[in-house]
N, C-alpha and C positions, 0 to 999 in steps of 0.2 A: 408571775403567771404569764407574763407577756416575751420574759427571756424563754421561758419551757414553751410557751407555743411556737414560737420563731426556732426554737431546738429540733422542736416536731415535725414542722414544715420543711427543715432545712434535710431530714433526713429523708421525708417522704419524696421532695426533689430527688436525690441521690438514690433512693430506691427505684423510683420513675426510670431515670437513667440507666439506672443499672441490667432493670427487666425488660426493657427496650434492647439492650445492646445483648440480649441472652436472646431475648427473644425472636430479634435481628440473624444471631449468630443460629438458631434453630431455622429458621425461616431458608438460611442460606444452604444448610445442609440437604433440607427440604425441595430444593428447588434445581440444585448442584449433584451431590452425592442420589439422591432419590429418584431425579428429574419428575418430581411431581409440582405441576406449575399452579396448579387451584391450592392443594393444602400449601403451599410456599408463601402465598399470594397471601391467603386471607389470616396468616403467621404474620406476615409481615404487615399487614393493614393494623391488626392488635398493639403490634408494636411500636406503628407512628402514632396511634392514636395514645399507648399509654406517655410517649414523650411528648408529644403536644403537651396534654395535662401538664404534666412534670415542669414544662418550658413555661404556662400558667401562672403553678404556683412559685418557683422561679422569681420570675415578674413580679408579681406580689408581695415575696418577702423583698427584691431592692426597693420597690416602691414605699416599705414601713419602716426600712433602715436609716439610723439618724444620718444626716448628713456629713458630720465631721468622720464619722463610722466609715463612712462610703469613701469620702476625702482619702482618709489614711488605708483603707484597702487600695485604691488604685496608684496609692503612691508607692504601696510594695509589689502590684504585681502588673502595670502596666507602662511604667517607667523603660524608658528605652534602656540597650544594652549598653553596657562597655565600647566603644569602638572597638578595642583590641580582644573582648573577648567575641564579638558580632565576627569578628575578621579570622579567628582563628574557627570557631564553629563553622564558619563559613566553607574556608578552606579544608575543614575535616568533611565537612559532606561532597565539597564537589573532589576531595580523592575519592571521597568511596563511589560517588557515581561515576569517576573516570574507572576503577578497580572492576565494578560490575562491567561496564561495557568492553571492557580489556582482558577480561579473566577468560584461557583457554580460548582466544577467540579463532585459533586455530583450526578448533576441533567443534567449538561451540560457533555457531553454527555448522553442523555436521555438511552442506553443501552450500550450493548457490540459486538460487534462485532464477525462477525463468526472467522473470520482471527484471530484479537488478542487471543479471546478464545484458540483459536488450540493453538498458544504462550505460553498462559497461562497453558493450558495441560501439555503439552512439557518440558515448566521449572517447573513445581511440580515432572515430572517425575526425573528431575535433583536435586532437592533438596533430595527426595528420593534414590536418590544417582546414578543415570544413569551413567556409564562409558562415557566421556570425547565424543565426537562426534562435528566435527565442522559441517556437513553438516547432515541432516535428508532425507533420501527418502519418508516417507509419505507425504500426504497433497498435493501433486506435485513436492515436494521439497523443502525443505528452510533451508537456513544456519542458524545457529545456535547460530552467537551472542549476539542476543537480546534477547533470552531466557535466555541466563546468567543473563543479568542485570534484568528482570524479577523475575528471583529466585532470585536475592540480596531483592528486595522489598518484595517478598512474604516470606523470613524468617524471614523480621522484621514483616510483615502484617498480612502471613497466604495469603490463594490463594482467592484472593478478587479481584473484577474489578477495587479494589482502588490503587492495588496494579500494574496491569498490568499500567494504565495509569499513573501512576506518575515515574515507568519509561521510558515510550515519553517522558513526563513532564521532565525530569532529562537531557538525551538527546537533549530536543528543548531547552533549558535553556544555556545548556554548548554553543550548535549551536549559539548562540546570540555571547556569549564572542568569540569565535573562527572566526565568523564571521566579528566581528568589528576588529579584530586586521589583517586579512588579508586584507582588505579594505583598512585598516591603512595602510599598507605595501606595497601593490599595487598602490595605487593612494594618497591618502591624510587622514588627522584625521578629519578635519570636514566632508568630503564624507562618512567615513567610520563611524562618530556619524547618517549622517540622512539614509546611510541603516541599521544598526543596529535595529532604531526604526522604518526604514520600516519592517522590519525582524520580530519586537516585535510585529508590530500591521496588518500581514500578514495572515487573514483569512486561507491561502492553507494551510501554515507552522502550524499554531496555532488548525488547524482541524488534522494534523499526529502528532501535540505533545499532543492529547488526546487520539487519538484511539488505539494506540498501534498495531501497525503495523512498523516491522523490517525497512520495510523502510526512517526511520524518521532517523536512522544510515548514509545515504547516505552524506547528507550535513553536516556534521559535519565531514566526514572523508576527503570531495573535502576542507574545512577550514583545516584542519589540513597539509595533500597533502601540499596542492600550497601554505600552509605558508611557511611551512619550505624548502619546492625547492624553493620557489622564493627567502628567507633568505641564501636559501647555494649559491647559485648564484651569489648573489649581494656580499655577506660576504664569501665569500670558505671555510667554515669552514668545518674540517670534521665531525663532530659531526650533523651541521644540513642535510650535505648529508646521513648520518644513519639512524638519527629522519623521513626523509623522506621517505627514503625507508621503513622502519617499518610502518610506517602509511599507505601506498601505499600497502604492503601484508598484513597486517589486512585489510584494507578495501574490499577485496574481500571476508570476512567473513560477510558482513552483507547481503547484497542485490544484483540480478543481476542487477540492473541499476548501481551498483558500476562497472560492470567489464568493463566499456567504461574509468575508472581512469587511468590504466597506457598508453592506448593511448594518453590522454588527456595531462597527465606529460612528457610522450617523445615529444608529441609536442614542448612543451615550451622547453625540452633538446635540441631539433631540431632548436628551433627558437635561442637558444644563442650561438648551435654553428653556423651558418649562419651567424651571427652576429658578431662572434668571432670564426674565423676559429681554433685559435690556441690553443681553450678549450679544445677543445679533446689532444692532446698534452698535455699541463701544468695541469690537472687538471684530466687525466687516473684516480690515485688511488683514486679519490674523487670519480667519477663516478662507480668502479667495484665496492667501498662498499655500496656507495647505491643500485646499484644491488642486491650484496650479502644481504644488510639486508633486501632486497624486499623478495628475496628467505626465506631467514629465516622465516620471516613471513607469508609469503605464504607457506611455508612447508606442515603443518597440512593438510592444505586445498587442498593442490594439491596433495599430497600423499593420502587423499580421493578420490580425481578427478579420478587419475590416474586407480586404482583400483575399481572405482563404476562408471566407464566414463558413462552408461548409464542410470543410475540414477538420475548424477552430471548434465547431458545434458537436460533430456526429458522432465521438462517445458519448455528452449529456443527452442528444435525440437519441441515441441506443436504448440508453438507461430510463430516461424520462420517466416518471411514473403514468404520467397523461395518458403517452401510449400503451400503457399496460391495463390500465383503466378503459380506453378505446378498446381495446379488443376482447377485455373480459366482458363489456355491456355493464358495468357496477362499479362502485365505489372500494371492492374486497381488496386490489390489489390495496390502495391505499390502508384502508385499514391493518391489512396484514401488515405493511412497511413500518407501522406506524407502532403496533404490539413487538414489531421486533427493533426497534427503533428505542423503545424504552425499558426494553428485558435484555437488550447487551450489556450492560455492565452488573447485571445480574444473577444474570440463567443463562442464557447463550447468546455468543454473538453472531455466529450464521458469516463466519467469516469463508473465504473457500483456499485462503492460501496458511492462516494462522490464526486460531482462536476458534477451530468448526464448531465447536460443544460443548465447550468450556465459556464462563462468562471472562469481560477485557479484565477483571478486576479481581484479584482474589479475596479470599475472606481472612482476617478482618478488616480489608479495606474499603469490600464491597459495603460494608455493614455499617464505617465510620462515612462514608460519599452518603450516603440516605439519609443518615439523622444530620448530616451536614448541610444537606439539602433543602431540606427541611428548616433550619436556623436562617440560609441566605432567601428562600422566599419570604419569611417573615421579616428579614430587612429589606427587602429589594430597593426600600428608597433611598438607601443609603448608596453613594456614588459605585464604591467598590463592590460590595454587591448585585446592585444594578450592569455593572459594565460584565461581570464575571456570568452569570445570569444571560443576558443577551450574548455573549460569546457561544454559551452551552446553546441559548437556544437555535441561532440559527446554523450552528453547525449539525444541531440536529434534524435541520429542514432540510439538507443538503443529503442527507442520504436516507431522508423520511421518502423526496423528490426520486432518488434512485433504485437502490438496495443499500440499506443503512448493515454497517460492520465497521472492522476495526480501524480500517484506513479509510473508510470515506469520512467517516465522522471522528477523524482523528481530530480535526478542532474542540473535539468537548475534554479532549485528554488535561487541557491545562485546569478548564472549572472544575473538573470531577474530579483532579485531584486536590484544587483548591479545598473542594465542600468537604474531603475527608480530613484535609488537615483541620477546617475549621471545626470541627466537630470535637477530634480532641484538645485543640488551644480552647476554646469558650468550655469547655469541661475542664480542666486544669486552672482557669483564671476564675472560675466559678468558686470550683474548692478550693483554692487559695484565697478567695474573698472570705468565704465562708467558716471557712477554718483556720485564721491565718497561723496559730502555730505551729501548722502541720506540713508548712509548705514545702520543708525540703523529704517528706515520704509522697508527696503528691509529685514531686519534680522527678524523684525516681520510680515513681508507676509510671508515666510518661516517658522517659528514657527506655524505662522494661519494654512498655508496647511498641516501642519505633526499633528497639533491638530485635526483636518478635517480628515484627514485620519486614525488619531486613534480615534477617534469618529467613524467615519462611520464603521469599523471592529467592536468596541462593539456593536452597533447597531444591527448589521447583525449576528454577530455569538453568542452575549454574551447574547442580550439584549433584553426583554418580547417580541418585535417581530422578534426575531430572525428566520430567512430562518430555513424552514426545511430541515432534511439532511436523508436521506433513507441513509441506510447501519449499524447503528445502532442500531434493533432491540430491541425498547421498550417495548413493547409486551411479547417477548422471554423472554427477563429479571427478567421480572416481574414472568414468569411462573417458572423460573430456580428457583429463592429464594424462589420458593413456596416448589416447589420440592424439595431442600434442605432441609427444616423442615420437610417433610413427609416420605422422603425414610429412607430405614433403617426397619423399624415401615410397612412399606405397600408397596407391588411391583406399581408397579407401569405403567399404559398404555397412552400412547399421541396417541390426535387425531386430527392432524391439517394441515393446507395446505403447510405454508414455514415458520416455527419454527427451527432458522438452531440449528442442534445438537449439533455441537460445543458449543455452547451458553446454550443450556441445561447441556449440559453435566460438563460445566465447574462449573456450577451454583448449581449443584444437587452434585457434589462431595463431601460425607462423611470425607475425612481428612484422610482417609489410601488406600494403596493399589495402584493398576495402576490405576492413574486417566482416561482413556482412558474406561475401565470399565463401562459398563453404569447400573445407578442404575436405568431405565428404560425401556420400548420397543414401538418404536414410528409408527406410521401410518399415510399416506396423503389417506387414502383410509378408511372409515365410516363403509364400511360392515365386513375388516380386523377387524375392533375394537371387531365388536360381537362376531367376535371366538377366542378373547383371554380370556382364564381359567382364575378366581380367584381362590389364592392358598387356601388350606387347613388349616395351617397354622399360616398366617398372612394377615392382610385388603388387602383389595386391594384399588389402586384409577386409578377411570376412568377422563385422566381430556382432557376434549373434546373442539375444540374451537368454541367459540358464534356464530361466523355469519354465516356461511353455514347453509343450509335448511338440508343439509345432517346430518349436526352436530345436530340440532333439534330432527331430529326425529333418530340416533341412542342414543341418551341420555334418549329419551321417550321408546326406545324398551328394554334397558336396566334396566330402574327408574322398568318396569312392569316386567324383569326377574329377579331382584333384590328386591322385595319391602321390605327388611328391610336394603336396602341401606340409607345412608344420604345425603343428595345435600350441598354440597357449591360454593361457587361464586370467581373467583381473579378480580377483580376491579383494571383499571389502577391510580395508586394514583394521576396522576395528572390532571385528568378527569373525572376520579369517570367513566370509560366506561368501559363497562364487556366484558373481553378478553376472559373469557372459564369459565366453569360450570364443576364442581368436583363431581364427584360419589364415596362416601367409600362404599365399600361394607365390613362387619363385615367375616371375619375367615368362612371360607366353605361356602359362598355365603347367611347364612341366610335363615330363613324358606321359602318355594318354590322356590329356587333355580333350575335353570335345563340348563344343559354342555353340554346336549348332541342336544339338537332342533336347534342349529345352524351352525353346521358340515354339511358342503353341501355334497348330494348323492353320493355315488364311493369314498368319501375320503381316504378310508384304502386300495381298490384297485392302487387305484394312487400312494399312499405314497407306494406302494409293488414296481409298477413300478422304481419309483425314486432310490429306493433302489438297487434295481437289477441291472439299467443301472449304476448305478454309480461305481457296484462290476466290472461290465464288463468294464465301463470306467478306471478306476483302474488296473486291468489286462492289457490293451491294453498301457498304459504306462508305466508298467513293462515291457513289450516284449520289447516298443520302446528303453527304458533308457538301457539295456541290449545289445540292437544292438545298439545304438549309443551313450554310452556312460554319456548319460543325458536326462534331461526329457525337454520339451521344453516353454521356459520361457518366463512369462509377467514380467520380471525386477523386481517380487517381486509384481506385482500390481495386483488389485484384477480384473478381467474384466469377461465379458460373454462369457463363453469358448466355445460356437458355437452360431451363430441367423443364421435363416433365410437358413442353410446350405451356405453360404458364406464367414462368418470371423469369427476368433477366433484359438486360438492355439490347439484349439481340434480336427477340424475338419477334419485333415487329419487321422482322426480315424474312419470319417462316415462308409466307404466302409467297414472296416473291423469289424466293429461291426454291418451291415446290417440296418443301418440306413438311412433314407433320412433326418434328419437335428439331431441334440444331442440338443432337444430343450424339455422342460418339457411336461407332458405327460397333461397340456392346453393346450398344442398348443402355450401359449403367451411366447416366446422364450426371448424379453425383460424384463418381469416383473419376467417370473415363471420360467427361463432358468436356465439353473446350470450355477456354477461360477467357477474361474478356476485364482490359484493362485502359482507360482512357481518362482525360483531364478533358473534354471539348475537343484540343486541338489537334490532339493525335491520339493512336490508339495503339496496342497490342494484343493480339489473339493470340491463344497456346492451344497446343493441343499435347498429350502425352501420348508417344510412338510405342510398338512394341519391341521395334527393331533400330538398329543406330542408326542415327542422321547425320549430315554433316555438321562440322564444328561451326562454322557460320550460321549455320541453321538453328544451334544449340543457345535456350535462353535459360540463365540465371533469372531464379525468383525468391521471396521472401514466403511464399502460399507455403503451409503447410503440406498441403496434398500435392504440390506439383514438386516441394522437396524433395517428396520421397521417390520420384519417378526417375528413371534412370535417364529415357532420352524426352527430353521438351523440346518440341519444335514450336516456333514462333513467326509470326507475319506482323509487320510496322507499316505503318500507314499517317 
């Protein structure tokens, strides 16, 4: 009677489980395919609650199994591996996660990215020989260490997008082996073989180890972190308590989603001494060197901090939630960060470059991280749980704190996919207990599911119908390598709607010089195009983009002021669809040529105006910097130095220079306003002319909107 009840139980377990993982797999459809987020929700609530149960009675039946029973089950199915079979499994999964991030990467990524580009920039400007800088103020700010590894590729490459993505590609590859051996470490070698290959065959991971985006640094530095604290811990060595701390102050050189690390480490310091009151005691000078080598590492960086705090700070002051909560009057933005913060690996992650609709996680992976989840809160006191746990969570404060998506909260990438593997290993060792003469059709249901799931990622990400991914700019790409072969030889004018410049610009770079330099002058605006001058010179090309109506016919007004121009066509090569239409125009515009018919009425009076205000603007921050000592500063960033007469660091100069706003003399104080850029100690004003200026007079800028202007005049002070 007591074998058939323990029969009964053992099945009701497995039924539990079963209708959990359907009802999981329902919930996801629901929430995914449907986008119905209440019936998803309260699907999914049924179905943690029937595995609770399940997990229950579980508990129940090892609590009434004899003990030698129990003995001889863990000695068949928790017993470590073979060395040489660990090492060849090993090696089988990190080819297949080298094969995913290497397959068609040609083509897979279809473009480049505005982000990586900037990357890309940045480290030619390093290989060029830039003095040493861990942190950058442009861009919004970004730390600096992935443009190192950038430059290493790009001196064996040359500055190629082949070059930017293979080192992601270098990065998500280490992240595999780094990743399996903390798993290892943490919890067990077989859990830590089927996350490894969860890790390999992980769309979110395997989409940042192509794009080239710093943030792909993150998970590999929390593997590196909590290997060796949780190694110096278990083992006191003092060597692994150094190793740690060094890894822990580098890792605040790649990403701000890193800086939630050394919370996440004192946790776990937190949780052993709790644990073990007397650590703190016997184990002081372990503890102060790992400090100290935090410090060390963190030096660079925080002796930047320190002296650029407002630089170092004002993407997180951007983002803050604080401020978003200030100006709503309520708590909702928080709230809101906070629903989406825990429905990204689910339903959506609200990402704006990769992942807008779609959740980080597909199904059945999304389905095994829940009931996974689920198993490590119920051990949390267990070390490996507890460490993996606190990783998830405060990587989740870091973009609860911002707008949480795929890259800010890419530190939860290594627990979440820890909890999915844990969900099928404690499934698998469960029935192997339970069943033991069945183990080798439970080791290949196991096998079938990680088949299945590495299937379904090629499918999805690799394979002829693979998901499209907006943030990649195919298009762009295509036009940069056009631009490459042309510049040099012809100036060059774009005419398009959102062609990010980064992505031009990285793509049109000649091979010397500041790459930041643009070998062209870009426009979202069709009627800008027709007052910009071809040189004397050298060709000119007008290269305008296809679809607009507007783009039509400044190409037709152009083809008729030009006619011994040439048209050519760039064709996307994997479509044969015509992305923009090329106008060369030959050295001095060609016979009937005319400069002057499209300089709108009053241009030379206005361009007087601009001039004038700007002598008087100029003075009036001499007086200021005079009386107090400096001039008053956008942190080095470029902004509209008055709109509207209500913001801007200018405008406490209206009154004294007898103005009612310091806004260009259109009237459009956003588009045509002067620009206003200073550290304290000096400053730069722009204004954009309608007519050409002198070339001294002419200022290169990084501003979107003064990109696109043909002539920028500038005043230094």
């Amino acid at each position: 009677m007591i074998l058939g009840r323990m029969r009964s139980s053992k099945l009701t377990v497995i039924a539990a489980a079963a209708v959990a993982v359907a009802l999981g797999v329902g919930g996801q459809y629901l929430l995914v395919e449907r986008q119905d987020l209440s019936s998803g929700l309260i699907v999914w609530g049924v179905a943690i609650t029937i595995f609770l149960l399940g997990i229950w009675r579980a508990k129940g039946i090892e609590d009434h199994v004899p003990t030698a029973t129990a003995d001889e089950r863990n000695h068949d199915t928790d017993s470590s591996l073979p060395l040489r079979t660990e090492a060849i499994l090993f090696m089988a999964i990190l080819a297949l996660g080298i094969f995913f991030r290497l397959y068609k990467i040609e083509t897979i990524p279809p473009g480049l990215n505005s982000d990586a580009a900037w990357n890309g920039l940045h480290a030619i400007r390093i290989t060029n020989g830039l003095e040493y800088a861990p942190y950058v103020a442009e861009a919004w700010g970004r730390e600096t260490m992935f443009h190192y590894v950038i430059a290493s590729f790009q001196l064996l490459l040359g500055p190629t997008q082949l070059a930017i993505q293979l080192a992601a590609v270098a990065v998500g590859t280490t992240t595999l082996a780094a990743f399996y051996f903390l798993v290892r470490r943490l919890i067990d070698t077989r859990m830590a073989l089927i996350a490894m290959l969860l890790l390999s065959a992980s769309g979110w991971h395997l989409t940042f180890s192509r794009v080239g985006w710093r943030a792909i640094l993150v998970p590999l530095f929390i593997a590196l972190v909590f290997f060796f604290l949780t190694k110096a811990l278990e083992e006191r060595r003092m060597r692994d308590f150094v190793i740690a701390g060094l890894a822990l102050g580098l890792s605040l050189g790649t990403y701000d989603g890193a800086r939630m690390l050394p919370f996440a480490a004192g946790a776990l310091i937190l949780y052993e001494i709790v644990r073990r009151p007397s650590f703190i005691k016997s184990h002081f000078l372990h503890l102060a060197a790992f400090a100290g080598a935090f410090l060390v590492a963190f030096a660079p960086l925080g002796w930047y901090a320190i002296h650029n705090w407002f630089d170092f700070t004002f993407r997180g002051r951007t983002l803050w939630i604080g401020s978003q909560i200030e100006q709503a009057g309520s708590l909702e933005p928080l709230f809101i960060n906070l629903k989406h913060a825990l429905l990204m690996y689910n339903f959506r992650a609200n990402g704006r470059d990769f992942f807008l609709d779609q959740p980080l996680l597909d199904t059945p992976v999304s389905v095994f991280f829940t009931l996974g989840l689920v198993i490590a809160l119920l051990r949390f006191r267990q070390r490996g749980y507890f460490a993996l746990l606190a990783v998830l969570g405060f990587s989740l404060v870091v973009g609860i704190a911002s707008d949480p998506n795929g890259n800010r909260a890419i530190g939860t990438l290594l627990p979440v996919t820890a909890f999915a593997a844990l969900f099928l290993y404690e499934s698998w060792r469960w029935l192997n207990q339970a069943y033991p003469r069945y183990q080798p059709l439970f080791s290949a249901a196991l096998i079938a599911v990680l088949l299945f799931v590495t299937y379904s990622t090629f499918d999805s990400y690799l394979g002829p119908d693979r998901r499209s991914q907006v943030g990649f700019f195919p298009n762009t790409s295509v036009v940069g390598r056009y631009m490459h072969d042309i510049a040099g030889e012809n100036a060059i004018y774009v005419a398009a709607g959102n062609w990010p410049r980064d992505t031009l610009t990285y793509f049109s770079y000649q091979g010397e010089g500041d790459p930041f330099a643009l070998e062209y002058q870009y426009t979202t605006d069709y009627d800008q195009l027709l007052r910009f001058e071809p040189g004397s010179s050298e060709g000119t090309a007008f290269i305008i983009q296809s679809e607009p109506k507007e783009g039509i016919e400044a190409l037709d007004v152009l083809q008729e002021r030009f006619p011994a121009a040439e048209l050519d066509h760039i064709w996307r090569p994997t479509d044969d669809r015509l992305i923009a239409n090329v106008l060369f125009v030959p050295p001095g515009g060609g016979p009937g040529a005319d400069f002057t018919a499209y300089a709108e009425p009053g241009a030379t009076e206005r361009d007087l105006v601009r001039r004038q205000e700007l002598l008087d603007i100029t003075g009036a921050l001499g007086e200021f910097e005079r009386s107090t000592g400096g001039f008053p500063s956008t942190g080095g960033l470029i902004a509209v130095g008055c709109a509207n007469g209500a913001i801007g660091a200018l405008c406490q100069f209206q009154d004294e220079l007898g103005a009612e706003t310091l806004a260009d003399a259109r009237a459009r104080p956003f588009r045509w306003g002067y620009w206003y850029q200073s550290d304290g100690a000096s400053f730069t004003i722009f204004a954009a002319f309608e007519l050409p200026i002198l070339q001294d007079e002419s200022c290169r800028t990084t501003d979107p909107i003064l990109m696109a202007e043909p002539h920028v005049f500038c005043m230094h002070g």
